[in-house]
PQR file of N, CA, C, O and H, with PARSE charges and radii, in Angstrom:
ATOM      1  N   UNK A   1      -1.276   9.845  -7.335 -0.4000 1.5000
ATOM      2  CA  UNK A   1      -0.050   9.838  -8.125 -0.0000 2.0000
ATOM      3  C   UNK A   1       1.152   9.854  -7.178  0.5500 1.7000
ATOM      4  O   UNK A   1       1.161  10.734  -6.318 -0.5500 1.4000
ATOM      5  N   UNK A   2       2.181   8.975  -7.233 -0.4000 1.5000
ATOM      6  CA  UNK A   2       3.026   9.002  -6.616 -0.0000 2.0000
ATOM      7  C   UNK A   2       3.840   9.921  -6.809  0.5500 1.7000
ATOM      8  O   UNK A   2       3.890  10.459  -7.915 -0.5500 1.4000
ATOM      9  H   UNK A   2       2.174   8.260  -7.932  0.4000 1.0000
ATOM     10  N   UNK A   3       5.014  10.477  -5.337 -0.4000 1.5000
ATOM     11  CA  UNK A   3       6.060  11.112  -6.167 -0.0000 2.0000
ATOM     12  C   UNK A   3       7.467  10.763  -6.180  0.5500 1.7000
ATOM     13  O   UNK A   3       7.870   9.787  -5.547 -0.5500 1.4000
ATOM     14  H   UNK A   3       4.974  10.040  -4.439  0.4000 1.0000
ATOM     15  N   UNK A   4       8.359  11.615  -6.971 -0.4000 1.5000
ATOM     16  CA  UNK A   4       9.172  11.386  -7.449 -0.0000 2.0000
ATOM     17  C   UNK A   4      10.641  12.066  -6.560  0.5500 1.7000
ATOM     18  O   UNK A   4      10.326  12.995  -5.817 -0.5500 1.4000
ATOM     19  H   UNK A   4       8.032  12.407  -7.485  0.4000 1.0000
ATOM     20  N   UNK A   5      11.824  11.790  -6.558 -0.4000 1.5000
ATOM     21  CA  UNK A   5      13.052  12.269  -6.053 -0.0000 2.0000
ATOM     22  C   UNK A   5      14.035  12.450  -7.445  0.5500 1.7000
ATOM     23  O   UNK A   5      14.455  11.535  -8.153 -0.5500 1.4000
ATOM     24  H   UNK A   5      12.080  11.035  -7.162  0.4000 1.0000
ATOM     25  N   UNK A   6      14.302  14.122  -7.636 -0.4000 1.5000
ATOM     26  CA  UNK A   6      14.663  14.326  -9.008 -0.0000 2.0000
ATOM     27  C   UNK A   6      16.207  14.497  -8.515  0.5500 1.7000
ATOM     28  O   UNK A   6      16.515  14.124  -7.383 -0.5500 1.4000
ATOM     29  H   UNK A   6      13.961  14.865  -7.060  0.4000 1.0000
ATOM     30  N   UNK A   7      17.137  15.052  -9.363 -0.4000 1.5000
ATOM     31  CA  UNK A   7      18.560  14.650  -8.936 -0.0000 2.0000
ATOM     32  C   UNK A   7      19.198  16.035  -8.357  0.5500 1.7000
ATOM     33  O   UNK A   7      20.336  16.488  -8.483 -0.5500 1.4000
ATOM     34  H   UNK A   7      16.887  15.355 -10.282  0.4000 1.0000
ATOM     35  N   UNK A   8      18.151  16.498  -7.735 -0.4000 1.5000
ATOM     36  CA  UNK A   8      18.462  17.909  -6.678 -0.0000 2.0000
ATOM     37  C   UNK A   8      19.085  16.611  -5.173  0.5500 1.7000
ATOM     38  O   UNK A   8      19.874  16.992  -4.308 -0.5500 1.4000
ATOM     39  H   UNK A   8      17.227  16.129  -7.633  0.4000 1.0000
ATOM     40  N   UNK A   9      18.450  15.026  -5.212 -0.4000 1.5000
ATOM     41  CA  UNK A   9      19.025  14.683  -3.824 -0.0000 2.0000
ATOM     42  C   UNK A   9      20.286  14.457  -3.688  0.5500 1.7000
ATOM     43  O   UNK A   9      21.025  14.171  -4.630 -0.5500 1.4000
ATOM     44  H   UNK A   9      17.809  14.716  -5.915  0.4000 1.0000
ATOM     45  N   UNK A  10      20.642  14.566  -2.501 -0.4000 1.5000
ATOM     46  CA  UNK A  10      21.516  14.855  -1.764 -0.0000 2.0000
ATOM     47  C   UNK A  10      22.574  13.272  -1.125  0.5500 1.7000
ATOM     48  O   UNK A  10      23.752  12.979  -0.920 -0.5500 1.4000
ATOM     49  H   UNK A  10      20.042  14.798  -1.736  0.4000 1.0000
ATOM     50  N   UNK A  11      21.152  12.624  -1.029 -0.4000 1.5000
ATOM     51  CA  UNK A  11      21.203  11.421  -0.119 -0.0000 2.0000
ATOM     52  C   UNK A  11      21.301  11.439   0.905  0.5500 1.7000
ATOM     53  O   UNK A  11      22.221  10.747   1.341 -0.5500 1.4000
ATOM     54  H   UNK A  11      20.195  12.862  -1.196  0.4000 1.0000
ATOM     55  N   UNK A  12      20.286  12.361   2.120 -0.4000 1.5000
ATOM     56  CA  UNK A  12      20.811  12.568   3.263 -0.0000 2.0000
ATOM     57  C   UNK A  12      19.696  11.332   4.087  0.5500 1.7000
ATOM     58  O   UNK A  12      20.021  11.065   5.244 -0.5500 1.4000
ATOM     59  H   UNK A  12      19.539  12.923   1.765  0.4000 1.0000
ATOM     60  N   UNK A  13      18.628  10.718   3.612 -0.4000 1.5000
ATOM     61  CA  UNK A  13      18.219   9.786   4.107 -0.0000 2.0000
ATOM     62  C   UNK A  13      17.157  10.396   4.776  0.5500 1.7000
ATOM     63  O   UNK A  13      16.380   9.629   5.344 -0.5500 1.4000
ATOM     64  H   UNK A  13      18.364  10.936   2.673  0.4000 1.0000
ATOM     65  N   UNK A  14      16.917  11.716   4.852 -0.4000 1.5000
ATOM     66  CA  UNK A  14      15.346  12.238   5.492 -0.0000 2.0000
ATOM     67  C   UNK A  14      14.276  11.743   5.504  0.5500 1.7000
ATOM     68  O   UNK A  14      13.605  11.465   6.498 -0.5500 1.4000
ATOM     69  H   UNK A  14      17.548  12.339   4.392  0.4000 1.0000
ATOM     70  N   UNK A  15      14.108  11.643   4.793 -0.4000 1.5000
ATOM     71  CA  UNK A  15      12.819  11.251   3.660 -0.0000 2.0000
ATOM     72  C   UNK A  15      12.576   9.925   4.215  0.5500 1.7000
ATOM     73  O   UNK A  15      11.837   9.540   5.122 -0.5500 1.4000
ATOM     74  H   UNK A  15      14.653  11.869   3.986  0.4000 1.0000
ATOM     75  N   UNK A  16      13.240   9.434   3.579 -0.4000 1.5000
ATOM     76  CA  UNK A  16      13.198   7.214   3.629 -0.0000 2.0000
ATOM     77  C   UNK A  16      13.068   7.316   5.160  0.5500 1.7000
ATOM     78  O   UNK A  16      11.858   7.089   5.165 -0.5500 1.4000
ATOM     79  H   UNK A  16      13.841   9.746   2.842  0.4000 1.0000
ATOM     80  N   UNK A  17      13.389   7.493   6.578 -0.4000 1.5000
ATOM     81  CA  UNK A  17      12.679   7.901   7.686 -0.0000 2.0000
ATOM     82  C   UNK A  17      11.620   8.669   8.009  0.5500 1.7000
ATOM     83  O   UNK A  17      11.356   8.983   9.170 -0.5500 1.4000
ATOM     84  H   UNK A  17      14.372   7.678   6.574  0.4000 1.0000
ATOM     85  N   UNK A  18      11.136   8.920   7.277 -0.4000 1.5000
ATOM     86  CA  UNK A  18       9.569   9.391   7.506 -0.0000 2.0000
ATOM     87  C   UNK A  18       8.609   9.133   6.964  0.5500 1.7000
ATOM     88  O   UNK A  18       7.565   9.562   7.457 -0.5500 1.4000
ATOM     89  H   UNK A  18      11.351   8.665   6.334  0.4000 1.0000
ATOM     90  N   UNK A  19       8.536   8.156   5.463 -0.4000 1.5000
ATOM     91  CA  UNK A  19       8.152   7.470   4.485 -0.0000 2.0000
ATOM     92  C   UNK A  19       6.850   6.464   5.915  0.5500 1.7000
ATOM     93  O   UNK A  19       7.108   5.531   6.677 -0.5500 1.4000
ATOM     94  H   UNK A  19       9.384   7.808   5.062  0.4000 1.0000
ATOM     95  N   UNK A  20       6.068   6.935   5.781 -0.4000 1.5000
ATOM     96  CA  UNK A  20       5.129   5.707   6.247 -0.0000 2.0000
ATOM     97  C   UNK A  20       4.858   4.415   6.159  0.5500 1.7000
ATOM     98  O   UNK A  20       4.549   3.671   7.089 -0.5500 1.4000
ATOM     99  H   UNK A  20       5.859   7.693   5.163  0.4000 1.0000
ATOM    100  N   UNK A  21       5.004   4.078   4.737 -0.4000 1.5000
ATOM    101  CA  UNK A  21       5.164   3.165   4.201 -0.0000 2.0000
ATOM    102  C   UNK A  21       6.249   2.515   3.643  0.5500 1.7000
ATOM    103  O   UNK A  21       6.258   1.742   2.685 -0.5500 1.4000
ATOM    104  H   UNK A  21       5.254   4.682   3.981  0.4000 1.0000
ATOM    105  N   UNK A  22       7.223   2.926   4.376 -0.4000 1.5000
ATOM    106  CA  UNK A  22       8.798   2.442   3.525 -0.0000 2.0000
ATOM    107  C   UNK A  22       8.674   2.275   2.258  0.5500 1.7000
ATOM    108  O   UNK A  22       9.204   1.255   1.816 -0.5500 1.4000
ATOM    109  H   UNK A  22       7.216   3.554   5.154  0.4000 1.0000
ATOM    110  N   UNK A  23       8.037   3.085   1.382 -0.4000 1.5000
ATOM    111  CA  UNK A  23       8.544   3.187  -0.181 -0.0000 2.0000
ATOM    112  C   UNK A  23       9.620   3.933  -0.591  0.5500 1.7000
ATOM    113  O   UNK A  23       9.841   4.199  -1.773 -0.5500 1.4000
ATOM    114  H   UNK A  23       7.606   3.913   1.741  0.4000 1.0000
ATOM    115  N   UNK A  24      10.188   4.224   0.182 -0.4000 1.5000
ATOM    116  CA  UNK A  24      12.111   5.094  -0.001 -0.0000 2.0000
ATOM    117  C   UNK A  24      12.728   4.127   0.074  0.5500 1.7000
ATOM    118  O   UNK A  24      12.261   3.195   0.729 -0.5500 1.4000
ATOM    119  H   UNK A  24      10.008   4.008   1.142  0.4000 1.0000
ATOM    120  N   UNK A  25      13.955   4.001  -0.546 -0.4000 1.5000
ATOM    121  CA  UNK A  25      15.105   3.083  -0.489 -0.0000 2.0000
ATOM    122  C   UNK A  25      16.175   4.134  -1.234  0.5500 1.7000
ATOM    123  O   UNK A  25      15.926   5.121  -1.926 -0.5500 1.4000
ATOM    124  H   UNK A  25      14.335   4.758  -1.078  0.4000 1.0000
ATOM    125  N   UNK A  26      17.837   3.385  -0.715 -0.4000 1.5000
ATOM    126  CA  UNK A  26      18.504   4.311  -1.199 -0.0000 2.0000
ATOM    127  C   UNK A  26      19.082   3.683  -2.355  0.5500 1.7000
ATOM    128  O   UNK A  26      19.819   2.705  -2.233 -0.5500 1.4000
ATOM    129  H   UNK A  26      18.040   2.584  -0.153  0.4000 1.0000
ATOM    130  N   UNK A  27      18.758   4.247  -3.603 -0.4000 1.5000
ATOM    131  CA  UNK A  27      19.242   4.337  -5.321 -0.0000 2.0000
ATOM    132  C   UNK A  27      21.166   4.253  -5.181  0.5500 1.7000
ATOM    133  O   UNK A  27      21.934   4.117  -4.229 -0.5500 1.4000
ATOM    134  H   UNK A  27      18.160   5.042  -3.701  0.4000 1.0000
ATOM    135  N   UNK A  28      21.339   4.411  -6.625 -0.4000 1.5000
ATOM    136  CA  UNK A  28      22.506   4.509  -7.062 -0.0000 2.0000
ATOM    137  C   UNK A  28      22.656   6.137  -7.399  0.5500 1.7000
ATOM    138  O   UNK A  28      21.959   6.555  -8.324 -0.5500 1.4000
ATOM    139  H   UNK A  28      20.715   4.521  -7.399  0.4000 1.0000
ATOM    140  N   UNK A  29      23.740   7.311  -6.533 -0.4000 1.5000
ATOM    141  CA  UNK A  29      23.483   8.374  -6.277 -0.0000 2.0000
ATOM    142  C   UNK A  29      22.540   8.938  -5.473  0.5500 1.7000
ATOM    143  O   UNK A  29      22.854   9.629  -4.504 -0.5500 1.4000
ATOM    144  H   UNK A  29      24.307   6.971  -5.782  0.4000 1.0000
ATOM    145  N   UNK A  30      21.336   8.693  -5.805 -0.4000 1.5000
ATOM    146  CA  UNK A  30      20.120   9.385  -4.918 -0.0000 2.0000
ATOM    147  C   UNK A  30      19.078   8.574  -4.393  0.5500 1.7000
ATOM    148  O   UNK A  30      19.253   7.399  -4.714 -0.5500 1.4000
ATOM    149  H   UNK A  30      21.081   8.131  -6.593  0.4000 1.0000
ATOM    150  N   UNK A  31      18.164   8.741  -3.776 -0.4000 1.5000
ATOM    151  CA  UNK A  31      17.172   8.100  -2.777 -0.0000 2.0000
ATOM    152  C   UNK A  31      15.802   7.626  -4.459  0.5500 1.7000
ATOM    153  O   UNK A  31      15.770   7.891  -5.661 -0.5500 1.4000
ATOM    154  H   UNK A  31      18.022   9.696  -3.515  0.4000 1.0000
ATOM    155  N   UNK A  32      14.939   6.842  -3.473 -0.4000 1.5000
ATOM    156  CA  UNK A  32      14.214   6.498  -4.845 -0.0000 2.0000
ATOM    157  C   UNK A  32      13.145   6.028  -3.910  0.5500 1.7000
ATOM    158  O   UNK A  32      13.313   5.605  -2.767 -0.5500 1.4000
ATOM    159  H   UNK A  32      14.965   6.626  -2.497  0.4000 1.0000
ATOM    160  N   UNK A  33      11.782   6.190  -4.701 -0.4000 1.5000
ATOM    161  CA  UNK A  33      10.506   6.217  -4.269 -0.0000 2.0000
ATOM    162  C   UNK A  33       9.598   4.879  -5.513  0.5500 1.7000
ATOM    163  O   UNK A  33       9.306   5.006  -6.702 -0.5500 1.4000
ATOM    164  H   UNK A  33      11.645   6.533  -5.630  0.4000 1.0000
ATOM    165  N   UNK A  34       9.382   3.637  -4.506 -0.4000 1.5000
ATOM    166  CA  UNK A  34       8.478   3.089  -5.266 -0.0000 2.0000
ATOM    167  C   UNK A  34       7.127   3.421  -5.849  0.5500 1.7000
ATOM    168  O   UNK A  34       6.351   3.919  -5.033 -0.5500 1.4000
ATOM    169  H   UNK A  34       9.619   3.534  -3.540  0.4000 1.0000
ATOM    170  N   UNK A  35       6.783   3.299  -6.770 -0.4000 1.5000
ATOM    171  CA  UNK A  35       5.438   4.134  -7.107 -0.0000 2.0000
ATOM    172  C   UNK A  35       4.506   3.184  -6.660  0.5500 1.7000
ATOM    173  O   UNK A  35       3.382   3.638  -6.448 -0.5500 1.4000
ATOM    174  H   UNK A  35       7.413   2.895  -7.432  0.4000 1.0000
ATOM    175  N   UNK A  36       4.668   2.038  -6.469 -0.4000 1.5000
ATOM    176  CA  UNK A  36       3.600   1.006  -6.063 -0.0000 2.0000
ATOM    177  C   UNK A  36       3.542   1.371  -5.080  0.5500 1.7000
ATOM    178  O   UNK A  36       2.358   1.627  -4.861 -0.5500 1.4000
ATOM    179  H   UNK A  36       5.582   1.669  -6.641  0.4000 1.0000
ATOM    180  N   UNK A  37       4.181   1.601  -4.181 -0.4000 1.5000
ATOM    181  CA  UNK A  37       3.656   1.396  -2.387 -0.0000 2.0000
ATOM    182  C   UNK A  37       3.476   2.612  -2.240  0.5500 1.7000
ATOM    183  O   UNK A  37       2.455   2.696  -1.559 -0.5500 1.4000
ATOM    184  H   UNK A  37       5.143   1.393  -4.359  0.4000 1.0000
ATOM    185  N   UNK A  38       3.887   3.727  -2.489 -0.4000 1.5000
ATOM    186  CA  UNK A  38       3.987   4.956  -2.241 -0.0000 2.0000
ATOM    187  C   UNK A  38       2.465   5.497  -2.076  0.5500 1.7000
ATOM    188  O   UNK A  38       1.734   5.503  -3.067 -0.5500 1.4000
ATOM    189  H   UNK A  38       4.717   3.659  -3.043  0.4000 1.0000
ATOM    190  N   UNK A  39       1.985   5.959  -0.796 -0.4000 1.5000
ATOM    191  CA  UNK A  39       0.348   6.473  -0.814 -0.0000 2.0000
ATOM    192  C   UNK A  39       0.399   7.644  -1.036  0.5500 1.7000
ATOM    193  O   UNK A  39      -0.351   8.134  -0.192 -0.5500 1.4000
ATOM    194  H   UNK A  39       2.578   5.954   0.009  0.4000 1.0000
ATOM    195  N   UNK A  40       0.856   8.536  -1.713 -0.4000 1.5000
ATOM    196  CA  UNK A  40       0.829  10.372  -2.184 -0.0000 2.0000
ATOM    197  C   UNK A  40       0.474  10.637  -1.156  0.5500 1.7000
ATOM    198  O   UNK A  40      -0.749  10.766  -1.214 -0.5500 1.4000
ATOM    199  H   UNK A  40       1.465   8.139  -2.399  0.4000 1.0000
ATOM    200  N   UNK A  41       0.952  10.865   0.145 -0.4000 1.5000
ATOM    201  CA  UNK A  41       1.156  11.797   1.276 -0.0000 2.0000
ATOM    202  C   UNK A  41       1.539  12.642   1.532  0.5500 1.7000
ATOM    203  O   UNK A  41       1.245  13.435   2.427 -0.5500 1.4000
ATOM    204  H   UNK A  41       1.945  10.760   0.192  0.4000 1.0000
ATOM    205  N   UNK A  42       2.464  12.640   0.606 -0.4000 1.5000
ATOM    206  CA  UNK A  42       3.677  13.820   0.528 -0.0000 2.0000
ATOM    207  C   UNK A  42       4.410  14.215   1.830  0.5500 1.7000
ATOM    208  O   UNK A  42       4.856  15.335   2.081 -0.5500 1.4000
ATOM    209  H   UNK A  42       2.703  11.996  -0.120  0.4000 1.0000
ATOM    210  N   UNK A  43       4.471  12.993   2.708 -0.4000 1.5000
ATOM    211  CA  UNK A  43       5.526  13.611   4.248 -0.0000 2.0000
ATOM    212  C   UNK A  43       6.973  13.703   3.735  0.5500 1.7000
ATOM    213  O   UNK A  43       7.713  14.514   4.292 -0.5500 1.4000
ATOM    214  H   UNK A  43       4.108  12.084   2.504  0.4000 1.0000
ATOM    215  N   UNK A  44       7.441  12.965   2.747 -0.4000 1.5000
ATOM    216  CA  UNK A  44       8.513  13.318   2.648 -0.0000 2.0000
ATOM    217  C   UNK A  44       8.987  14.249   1.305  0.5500 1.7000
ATOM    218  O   UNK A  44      10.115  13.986   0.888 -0.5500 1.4000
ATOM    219  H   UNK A  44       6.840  12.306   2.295  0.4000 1.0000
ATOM    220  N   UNK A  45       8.480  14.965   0.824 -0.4000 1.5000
ATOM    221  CA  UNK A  45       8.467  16.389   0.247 -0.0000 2.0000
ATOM    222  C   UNK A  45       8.421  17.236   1.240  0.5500 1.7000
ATOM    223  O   UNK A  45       9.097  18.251   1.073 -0.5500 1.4000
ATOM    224  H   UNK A  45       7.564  15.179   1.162  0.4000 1.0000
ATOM    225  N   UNK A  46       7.680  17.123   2.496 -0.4000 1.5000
ATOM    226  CA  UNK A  46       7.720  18.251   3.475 -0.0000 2.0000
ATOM    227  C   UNK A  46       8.601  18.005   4.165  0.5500 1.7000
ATOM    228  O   UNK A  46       8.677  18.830   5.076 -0.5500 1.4000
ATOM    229  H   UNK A  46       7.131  16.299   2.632  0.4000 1.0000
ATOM    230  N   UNK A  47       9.787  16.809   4.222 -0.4000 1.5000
ATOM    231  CA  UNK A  47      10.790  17.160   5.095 -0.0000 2.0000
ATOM    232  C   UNK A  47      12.473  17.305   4.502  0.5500 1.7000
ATOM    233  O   UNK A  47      13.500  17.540   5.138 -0.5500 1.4000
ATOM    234  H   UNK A  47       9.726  16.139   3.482  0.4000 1.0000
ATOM    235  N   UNK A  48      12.247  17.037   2.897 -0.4000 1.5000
ATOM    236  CA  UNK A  48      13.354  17.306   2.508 -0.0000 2.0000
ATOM    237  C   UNK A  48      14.194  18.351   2.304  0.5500 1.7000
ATOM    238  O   UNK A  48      13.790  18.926   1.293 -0.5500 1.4000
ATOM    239  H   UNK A  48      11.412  16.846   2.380  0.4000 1.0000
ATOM    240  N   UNK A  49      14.983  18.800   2.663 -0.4000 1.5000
ATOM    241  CA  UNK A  49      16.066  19.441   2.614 -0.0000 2.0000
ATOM    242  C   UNK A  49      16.186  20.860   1.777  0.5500 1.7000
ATOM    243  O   UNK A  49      16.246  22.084   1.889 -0.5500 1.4000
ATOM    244  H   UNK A  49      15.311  18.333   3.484  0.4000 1.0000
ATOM    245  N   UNK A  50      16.171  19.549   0.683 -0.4000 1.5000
ATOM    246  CA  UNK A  50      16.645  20.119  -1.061 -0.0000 2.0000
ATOM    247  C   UNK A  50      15.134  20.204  -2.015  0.5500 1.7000
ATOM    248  O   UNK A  50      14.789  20.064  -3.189 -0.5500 1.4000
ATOM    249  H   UNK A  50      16.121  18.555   0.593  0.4000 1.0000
ATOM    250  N   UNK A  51      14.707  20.426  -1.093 -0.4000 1.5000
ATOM    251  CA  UNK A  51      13.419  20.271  -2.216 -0.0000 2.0000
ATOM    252  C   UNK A  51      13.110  19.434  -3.336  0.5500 1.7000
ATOM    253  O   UNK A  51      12.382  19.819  -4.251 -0.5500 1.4000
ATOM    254  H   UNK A  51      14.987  20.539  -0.140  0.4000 1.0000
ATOM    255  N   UNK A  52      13.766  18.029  -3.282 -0.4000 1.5000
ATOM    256  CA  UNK A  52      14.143  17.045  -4.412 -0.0000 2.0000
ATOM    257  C   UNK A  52      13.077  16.149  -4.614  0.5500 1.7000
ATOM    258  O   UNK A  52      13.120  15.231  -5.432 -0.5500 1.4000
ATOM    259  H   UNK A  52      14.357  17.716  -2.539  0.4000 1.0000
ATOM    260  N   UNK A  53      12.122  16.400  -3.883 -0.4000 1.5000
ATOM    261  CA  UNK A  53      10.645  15.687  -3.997 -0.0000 2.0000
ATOM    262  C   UNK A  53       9.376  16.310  -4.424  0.5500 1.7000
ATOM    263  O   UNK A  53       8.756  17.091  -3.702 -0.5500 1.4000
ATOM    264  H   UNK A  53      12.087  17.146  -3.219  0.4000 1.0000
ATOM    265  N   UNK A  54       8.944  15.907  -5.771 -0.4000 1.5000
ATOM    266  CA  UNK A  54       7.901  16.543  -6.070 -0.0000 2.0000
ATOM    267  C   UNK A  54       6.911  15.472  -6.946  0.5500 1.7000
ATOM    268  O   UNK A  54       7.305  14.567  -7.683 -0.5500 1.4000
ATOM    269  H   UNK A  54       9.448  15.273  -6.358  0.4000 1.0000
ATOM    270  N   UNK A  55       5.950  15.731  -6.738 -0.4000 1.5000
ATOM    271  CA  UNK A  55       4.584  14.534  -7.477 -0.0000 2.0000
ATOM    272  C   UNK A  55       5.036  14.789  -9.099  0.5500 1.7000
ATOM    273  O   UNK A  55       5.510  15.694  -9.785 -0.5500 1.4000
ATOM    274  H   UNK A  55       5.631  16.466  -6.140  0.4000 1.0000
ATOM    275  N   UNK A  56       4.415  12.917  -9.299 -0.4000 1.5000
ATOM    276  CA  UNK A  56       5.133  12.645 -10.832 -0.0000 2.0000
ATOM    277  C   UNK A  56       4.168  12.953 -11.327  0.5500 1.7000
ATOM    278  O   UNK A  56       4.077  12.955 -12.555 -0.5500 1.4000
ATOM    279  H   UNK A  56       4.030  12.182  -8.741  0.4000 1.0000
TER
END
């Protein structure tokens, strides 16, 4: 299950640099996670900030 970036982000761009798979891109307001490419790794829940990443 992929996860999700809820509207705790910030937009500081953490995340989308550590994304293995470049499934981060930056949204309108906040960062955004493709669910297709996204392999549930969860590296970028462990490096965010704001805690704004959590499985959908």
């Amino acid at each position: 299950m992929a996860y999700v970036i809820t509207d705790e982000c910030v937009s500081c761009g953490t995340c989308a640099g550590e994304c293995p798979v470049e499934a981060i891109s930056e949204g309108d307001g906040k960062y955004v996670i493709d669910a297709d490419t996204c392999i549930d790794c969860g590296t970028c829940a462990g490096v965010c900030p704001t805690e704004a990443i959590e499985e959908a």
